[in-house]
C-alpha positions in Angstrom: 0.0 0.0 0.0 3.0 2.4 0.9 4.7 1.7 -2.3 1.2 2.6 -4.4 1.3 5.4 -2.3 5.1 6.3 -3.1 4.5 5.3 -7.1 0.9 8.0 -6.7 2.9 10.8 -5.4 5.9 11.0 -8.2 3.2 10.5 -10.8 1.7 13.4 -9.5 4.6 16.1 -8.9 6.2 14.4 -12.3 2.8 15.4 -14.1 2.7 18.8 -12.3 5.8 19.2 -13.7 5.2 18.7 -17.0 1.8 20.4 -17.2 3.2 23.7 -15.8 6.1 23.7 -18.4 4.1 23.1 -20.9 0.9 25.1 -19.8 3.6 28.1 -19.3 5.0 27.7 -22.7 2.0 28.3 -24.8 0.6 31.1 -22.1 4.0 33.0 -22.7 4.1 32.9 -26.6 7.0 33.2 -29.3 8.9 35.0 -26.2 9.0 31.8 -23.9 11.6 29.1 -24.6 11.1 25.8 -23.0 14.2 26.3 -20.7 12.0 29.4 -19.5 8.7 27.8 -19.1 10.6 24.9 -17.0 12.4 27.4 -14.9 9.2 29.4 -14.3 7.4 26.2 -13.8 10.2 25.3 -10.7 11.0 28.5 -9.2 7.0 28.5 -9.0 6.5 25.1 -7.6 9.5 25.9 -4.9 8.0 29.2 -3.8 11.7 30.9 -4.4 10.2 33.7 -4.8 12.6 34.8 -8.0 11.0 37.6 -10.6 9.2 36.7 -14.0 11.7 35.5 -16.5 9.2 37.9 -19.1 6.6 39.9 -17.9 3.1 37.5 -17.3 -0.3 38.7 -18.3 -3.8 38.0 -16.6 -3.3 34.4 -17.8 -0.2 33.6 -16.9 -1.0 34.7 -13.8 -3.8 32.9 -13.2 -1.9 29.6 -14.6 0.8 30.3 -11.4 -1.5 30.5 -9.0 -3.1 27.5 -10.2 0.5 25.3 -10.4 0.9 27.0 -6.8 -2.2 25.7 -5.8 -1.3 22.3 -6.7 2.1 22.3 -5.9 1.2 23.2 -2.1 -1.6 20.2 -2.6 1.1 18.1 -3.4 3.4 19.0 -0.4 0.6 18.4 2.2 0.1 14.8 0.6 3.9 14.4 1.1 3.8 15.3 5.1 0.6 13.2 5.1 3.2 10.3 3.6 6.1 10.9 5.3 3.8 11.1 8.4 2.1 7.8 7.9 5.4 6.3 6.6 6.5 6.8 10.5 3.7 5.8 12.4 4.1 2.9 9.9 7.8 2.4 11.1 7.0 2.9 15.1 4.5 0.2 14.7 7.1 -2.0 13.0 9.7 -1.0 15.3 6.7 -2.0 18.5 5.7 -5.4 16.9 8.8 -6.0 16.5 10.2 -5.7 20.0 7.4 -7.4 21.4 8.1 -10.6 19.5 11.6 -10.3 21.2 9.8 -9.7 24.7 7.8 -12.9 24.0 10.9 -15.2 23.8 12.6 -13.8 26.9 13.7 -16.0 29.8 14.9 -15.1 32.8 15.2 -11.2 32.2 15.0 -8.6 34.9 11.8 -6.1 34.8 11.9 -2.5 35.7 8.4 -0.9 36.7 8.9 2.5 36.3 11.3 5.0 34.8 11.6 7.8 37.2 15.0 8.7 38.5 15.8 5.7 40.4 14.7 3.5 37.5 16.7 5.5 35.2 19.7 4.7 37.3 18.7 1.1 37.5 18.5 0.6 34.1 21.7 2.2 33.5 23.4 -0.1 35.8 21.7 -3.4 34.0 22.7 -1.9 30.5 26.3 -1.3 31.4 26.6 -5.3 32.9 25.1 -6.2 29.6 22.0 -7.8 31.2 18.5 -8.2 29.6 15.6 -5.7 30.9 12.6 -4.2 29.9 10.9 -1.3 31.2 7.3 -1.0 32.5 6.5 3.0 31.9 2.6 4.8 31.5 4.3 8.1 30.2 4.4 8.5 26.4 7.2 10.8 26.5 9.3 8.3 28.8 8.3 5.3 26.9 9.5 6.7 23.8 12.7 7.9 25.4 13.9 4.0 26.1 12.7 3.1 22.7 15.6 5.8 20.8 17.6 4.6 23.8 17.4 0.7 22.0 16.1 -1.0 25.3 13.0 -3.0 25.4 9.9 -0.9 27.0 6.0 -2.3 27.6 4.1 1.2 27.5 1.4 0.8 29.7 -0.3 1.2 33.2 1.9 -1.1 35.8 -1.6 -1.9 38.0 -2.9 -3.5 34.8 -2.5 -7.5 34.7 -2.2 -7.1 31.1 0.4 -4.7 31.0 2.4 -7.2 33.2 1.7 -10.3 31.4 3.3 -8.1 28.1 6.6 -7.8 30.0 6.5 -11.5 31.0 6.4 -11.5 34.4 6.0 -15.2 34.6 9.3 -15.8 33.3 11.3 -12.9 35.4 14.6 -13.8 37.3 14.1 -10.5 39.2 11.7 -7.4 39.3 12.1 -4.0 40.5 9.1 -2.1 41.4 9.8 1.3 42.2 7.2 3.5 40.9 6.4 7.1 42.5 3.9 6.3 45.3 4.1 3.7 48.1 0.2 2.6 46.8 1.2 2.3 43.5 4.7 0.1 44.6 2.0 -2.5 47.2 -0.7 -3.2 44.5 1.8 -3.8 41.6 3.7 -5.7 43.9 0.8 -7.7 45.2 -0.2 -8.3 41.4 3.6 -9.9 40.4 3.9 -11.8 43.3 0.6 -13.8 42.2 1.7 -14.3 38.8 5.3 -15.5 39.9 6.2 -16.9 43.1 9.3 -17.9 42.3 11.2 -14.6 41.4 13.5 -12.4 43.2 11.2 -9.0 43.6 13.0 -5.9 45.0 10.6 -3.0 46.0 10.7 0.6 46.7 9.1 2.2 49.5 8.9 6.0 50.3 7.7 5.8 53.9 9.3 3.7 56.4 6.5 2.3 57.9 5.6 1.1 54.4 8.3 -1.2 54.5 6.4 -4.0 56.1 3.6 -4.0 54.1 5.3 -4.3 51.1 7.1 -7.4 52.8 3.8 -9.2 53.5 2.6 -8.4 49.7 5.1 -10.7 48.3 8.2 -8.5 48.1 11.9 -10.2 49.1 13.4 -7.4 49.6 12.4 -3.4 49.6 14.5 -0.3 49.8 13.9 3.1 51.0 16.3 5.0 48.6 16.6 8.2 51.2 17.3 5.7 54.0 19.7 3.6 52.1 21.7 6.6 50.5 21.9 8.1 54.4 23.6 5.0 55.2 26.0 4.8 52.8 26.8 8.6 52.7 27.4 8.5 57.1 29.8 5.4 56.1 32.0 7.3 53.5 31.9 10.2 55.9 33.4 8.0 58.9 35.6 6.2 56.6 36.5 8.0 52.9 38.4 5.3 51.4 36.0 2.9 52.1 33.7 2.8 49.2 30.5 0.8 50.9 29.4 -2.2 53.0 27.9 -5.3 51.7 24.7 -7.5 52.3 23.9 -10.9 51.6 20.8 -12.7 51.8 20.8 -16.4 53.1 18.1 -18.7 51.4 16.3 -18.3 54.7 16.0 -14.2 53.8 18.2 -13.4 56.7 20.3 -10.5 55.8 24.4 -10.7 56.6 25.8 -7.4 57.0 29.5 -7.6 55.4 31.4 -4.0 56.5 34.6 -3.0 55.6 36.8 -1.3 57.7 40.3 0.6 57.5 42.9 0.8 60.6 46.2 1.8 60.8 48.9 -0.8 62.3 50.6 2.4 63.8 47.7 1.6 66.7 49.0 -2.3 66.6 52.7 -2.8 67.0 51.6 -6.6 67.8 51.2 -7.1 64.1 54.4 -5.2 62.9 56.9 -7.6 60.6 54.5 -11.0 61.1 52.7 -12.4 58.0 48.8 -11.9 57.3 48.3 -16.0 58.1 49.6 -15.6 61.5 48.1 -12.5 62.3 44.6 -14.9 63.5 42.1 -12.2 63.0 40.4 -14.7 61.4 41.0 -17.0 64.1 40.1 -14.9 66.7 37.4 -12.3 65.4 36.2 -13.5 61.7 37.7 -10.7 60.0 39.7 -11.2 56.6 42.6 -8.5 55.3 41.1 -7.8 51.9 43.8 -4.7 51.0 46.6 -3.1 52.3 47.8 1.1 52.0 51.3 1.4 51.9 53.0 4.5 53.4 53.7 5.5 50.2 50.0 5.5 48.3 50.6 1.7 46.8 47.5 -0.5 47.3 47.3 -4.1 47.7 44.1 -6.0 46.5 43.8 -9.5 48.0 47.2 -9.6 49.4 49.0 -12.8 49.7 48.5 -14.9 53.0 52.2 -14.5 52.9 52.6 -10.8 52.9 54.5 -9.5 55.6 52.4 -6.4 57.8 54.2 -3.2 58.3 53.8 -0.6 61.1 52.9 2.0 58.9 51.0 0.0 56.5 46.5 1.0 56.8 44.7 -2.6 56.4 41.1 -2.9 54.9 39.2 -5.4 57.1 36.0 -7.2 56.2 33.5 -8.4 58.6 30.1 -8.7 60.8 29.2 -5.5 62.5 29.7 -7.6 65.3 33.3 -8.6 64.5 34.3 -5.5 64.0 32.8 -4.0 67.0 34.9 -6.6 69.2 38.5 -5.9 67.3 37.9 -2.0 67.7 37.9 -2.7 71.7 41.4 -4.0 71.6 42.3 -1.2 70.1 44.7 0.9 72.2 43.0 4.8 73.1 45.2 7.2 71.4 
């Protein structure tokens, strides 16, 4: 139908074309070549706005308005093409993507592309993981289109709109849409499709938090609470980057923190070797990096590295662990 369409349109501006030149040739008389008519009949067509190659009477007049007429006819059909031409295209490009949705396994869903999902996504893309986005706004659907990552635009509290992302087949799910209502209903709705997948939930009021848990959510995060947390940790200790949690198969979280202290506090640990220092032994904690005096870093040092009085170790453990090493700490 497009290429009818395509074939309609030249027809017509060729036979514009043609009739103009021609109409313009016989209007103008022995004066008008046929190199004049055609460049009348274009500069007319193009709306250039160039004078009269000779001086026009009543009819040739009347004959310019009329290839005007027709010429800006023409033109309107050609938006109205190029117009359905790319609805055409975004339909395509849609049906497309949604036969790639269809055969996904295992992906990760996003619900909702505010900020946080923004940053979400980003993170997935840049590990080279498979996603889609669940997003109502048009403008914001359309923005992860042109940004080549799959996108189900629709209304999140919709079953069907869920069902097109493929919620059933999910490895994990990320619901973190703008209101706390919103995040518990769509939450509520995956959980009953899949059972089985990991689904991380965002909650704007703390109390929300266990709500959210008893709707079917493994795991929800207040972003304000979180990024408090991690910004208090680099303020107490700026070359530590963050602290880690694991979940057991039971949902019990393990807080993992990391820790820096100098050995200038320690002399008990100056000149021995990292295997017989027994902080494993004695409190659980492992050496994952050393700071030399100098600015060198060690990452995962050797059990056989030898500890230095001046050297700043990075120790990983339990909250608890580390609370009990700090207290042999001499007071400086």
């Amino acid at each position: 139908m497009t290429s009818n369409k395509n074939v309609l349109f030249f027809v017509y501006f060729i036979s514009l074309f043609i009739i103009g030149s021609f109409g313009f040739y016989f209007i103008g008389g022995r004066e008008w070549s046929l190199v004049d008519s055609i460049y009348m009949t274009v500069i007319t067509l193009s709306t250039v706005g160039f004078t009269e190659v000779h001086p026009l009477g009543d009819t040739g007049r009347i004959w310019a308005m009329i290839i005007i007429i027709f010429g800006v006819i023409g033109v309107g059909i050609l938006f109205s093409s190029l117009r359905d031409a790319f609805m055409h295209l975004n339909t395509f490009r849609r049906i497309k993507m949604m036969k790639k949705i269809n055969k996904l396994q295992g992906h990760f869903i996003i619900v909702g592309y505010g900020r946080m999902g923004e940053v979400i996504a980003k993170e997935l893309s840049q590990k080279g993981q498979t996603f889609v986005v669940v997003e109502k706004d048009d403008r914001k659907a359309e923005k992860i289109i042109e940004n080549g990552m799959y996108c189900i635009h629709g209304d999140a509290t919709l079953d069907e709109t869920l069902v097109a992302a493929r919620v059933d087949n999910a490895g994990g799910i990320a619901v973190v849409l703008d209101t706390d209502q919103d995040n518990l209903f769509v939450t509520m709705s995956i959980r009953t499709m899949n059972s089985d997948t990991f689904l991380l939930s965002r909650c704007i009021q703390e109390h929300n938090k266990s709500k959210l848990l008893r709707s079917g959510a493994d795991k929800v995060v207040n972003p304000y609470i979180a990024g408090g947390h991690r910004m208090a940790e680099m303020l107490l200790r700026p070359q530590i980057e963050d602290s880690v949690t694991l979940s057991t198969p039971t949902n019990a979280s393990i807080d993992l923190n990391i820790d820096e202290i100098s050995l200038n506090k320690l002399d008990r640990y100056d000149g021995i070797m990292i295997k017989d220092s027994r902080l494993r032994e004695d409190y659980g904690l492992m050496i994952i990096g050393i700071i030399k005096e100098k600015g060198d870093n060690m990452i995962s040092p050797d059990p056989h590295t030898v500890l230095n009085i001046s050297d700043t170790i990075l120790i990983m453990g339990s909250k608890k662990s580390l609370d009990n090493f700090k207290e042999t700490l001499p007071i400086i």
